[in-house]
PASEBA-1860 file (N, C-alpha, C; in nm, 3 decimals):
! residues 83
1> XXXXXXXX> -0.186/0.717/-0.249/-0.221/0.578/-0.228/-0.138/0.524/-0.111 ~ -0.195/0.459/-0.041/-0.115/0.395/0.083/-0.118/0.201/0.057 ~ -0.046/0.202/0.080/-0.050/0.008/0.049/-0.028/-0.063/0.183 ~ -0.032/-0.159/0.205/-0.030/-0.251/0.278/-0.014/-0.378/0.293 ~ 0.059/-0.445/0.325/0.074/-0.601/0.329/0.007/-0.674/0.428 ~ -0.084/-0.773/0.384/-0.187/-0.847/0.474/-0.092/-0.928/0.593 ~ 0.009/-0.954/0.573/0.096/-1.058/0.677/0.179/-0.935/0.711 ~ 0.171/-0.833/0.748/0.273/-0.717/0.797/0.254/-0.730/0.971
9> XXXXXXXX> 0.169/-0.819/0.987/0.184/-0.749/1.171/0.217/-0.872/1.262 ~ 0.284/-0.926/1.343/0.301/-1.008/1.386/0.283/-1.154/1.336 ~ 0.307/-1.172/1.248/0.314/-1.344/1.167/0.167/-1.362/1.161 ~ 0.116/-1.249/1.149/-0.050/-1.325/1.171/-0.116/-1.237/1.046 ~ -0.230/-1.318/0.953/-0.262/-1.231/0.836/-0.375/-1.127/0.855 ~ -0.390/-1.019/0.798/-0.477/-0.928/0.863/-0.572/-0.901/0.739 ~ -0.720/-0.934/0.781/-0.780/-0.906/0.655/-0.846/-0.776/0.624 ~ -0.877/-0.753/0.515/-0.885/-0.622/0.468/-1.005/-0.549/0.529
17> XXXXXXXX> -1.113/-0.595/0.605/-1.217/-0.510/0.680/-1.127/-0.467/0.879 ~ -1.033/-0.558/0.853/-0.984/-0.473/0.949/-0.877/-0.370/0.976 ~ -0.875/-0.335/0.878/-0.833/-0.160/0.836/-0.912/-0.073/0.766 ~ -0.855/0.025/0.816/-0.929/0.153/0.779/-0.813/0.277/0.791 ~ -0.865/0.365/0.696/-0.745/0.490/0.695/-0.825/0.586/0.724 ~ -0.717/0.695/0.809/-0.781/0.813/0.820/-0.950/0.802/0.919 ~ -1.074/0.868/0.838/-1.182/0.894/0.923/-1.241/0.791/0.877 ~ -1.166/0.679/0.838/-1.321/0.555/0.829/-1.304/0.467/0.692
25> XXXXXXXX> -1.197/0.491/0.607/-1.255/0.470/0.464/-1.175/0.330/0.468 ~ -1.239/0.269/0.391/-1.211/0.077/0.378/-1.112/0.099/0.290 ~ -1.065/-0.025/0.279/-0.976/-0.067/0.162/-1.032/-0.024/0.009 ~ -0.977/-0.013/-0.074/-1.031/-0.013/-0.189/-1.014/-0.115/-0.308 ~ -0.879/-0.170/-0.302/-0.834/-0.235/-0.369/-0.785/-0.384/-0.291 ~ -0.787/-0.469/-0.358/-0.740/-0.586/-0.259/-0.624/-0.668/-0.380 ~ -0.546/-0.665/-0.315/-0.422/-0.771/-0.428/-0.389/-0.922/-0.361 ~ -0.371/-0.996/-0.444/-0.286/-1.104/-0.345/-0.199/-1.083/-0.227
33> XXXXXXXX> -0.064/-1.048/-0.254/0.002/-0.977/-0.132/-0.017/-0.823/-0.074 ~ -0.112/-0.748/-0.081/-0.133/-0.629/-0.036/-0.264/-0.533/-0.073 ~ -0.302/-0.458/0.010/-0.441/-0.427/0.017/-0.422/-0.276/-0.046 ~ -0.476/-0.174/-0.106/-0.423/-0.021/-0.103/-0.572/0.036/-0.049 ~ -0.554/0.156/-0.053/-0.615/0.249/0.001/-0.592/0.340/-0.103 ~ -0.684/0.364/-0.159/-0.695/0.485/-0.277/-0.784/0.585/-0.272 ~ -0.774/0.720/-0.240/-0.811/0.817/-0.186/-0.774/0.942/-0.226 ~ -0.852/1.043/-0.307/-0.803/1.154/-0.304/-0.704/1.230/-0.151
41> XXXXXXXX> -0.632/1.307/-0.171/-0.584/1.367/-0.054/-0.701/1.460/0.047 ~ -0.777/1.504/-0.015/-0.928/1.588/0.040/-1.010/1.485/0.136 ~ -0.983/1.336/0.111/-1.055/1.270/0.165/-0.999/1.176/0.307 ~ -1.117/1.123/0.362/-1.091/1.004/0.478/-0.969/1.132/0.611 ~ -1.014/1.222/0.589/-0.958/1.295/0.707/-0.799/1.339/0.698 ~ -0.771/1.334/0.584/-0.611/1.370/0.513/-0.573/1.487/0.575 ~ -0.523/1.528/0.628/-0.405/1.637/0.696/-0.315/1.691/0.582 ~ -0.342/1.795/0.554/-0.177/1.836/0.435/-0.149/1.991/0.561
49> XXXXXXXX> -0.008/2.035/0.490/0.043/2.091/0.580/0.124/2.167/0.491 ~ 0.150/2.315/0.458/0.240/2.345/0.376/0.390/2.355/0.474 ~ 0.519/2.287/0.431/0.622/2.291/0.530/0.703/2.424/0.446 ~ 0.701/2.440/0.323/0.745/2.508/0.278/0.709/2.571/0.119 ~ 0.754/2.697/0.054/0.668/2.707/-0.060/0.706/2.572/-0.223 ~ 0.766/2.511/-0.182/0.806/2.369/-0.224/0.799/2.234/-0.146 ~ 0.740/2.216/-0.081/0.720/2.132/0.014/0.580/2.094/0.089 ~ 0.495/2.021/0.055/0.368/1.942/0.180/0.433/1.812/0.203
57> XXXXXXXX> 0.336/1.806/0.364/0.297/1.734/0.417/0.207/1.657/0.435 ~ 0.183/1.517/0.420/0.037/1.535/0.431/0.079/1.369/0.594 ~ -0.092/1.424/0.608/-0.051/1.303/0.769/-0.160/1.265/0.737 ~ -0.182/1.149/0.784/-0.352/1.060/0.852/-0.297/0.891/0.939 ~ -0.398/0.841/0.910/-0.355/0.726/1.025/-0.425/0.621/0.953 ~ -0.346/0.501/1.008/-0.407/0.392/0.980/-0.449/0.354/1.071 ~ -0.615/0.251/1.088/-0.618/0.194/1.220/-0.672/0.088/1.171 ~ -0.624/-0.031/1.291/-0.590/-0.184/1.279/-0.727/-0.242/1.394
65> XXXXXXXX> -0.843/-0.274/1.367/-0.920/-0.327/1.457/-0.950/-0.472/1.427 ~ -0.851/-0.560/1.465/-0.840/-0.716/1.502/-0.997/-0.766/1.509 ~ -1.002/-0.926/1.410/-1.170/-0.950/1.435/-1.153/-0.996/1.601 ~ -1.053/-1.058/1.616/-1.043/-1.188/1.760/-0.980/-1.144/1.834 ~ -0.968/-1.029/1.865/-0.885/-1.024/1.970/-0.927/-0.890/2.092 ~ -0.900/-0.931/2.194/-0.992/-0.802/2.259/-0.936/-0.697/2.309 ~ -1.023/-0.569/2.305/-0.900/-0.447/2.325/-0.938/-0.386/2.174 ~ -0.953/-0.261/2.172/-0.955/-0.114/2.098/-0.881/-0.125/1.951
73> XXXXXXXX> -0.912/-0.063/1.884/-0.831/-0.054/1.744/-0.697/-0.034/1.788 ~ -0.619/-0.052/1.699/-0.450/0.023/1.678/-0.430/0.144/1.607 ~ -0.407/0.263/1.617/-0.333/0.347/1.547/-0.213/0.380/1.506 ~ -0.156/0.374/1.366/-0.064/0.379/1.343/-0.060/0.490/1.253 ~ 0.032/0.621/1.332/0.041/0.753/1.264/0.102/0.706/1.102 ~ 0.111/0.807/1.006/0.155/0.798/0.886/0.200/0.999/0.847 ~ 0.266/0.924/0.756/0.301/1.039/0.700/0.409/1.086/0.566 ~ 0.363/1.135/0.500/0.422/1.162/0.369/0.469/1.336/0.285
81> XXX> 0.517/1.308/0.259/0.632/1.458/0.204/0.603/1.472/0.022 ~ 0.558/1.595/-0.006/0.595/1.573/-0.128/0.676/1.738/-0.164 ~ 0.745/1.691/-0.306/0.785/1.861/-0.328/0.814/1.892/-0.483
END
């Protein structure tokens, strides 16, 4: 699960159709203070990585496409460890 806080990016609130994780997938959940993303690891373009025989990786991205503002989505790499 990845979470998110709607007021996380420059003092300005970001609503939940303008994120997306990985290859496309919306929000799933919406809270008062924070949005999640709930997703098997198989899904929305998840990256796992074995680092070791006790150890993944897994990577994907978040991307930030502003309703008002002009200029391309944002990508923001991610990444998580488990063991």
């Amino acid at each position: 699960m990845v979470s998110v806080s709607p007021c996380a990016y420059r003092n300005r609130y970001i609503f939940a159709d303008e994120l997306y994780l990985g290859s496309g997938c919306p929000v799933t959940r919406i809270q008062t203070y924070m949005y999640d993303f709930i997703y098997p690891v198989y899904e929305c373009g998840i990256r796992i990585k074995v680092v070791s025989e006790e150890a993944l990786l897994f990577q994907t991205e978040l991307y930030f496409n502003p309703r008002n503002v002009c200029g391309g989505p944002q990508k923001i790499p991610l990444e998580c460890s488990a063991s």
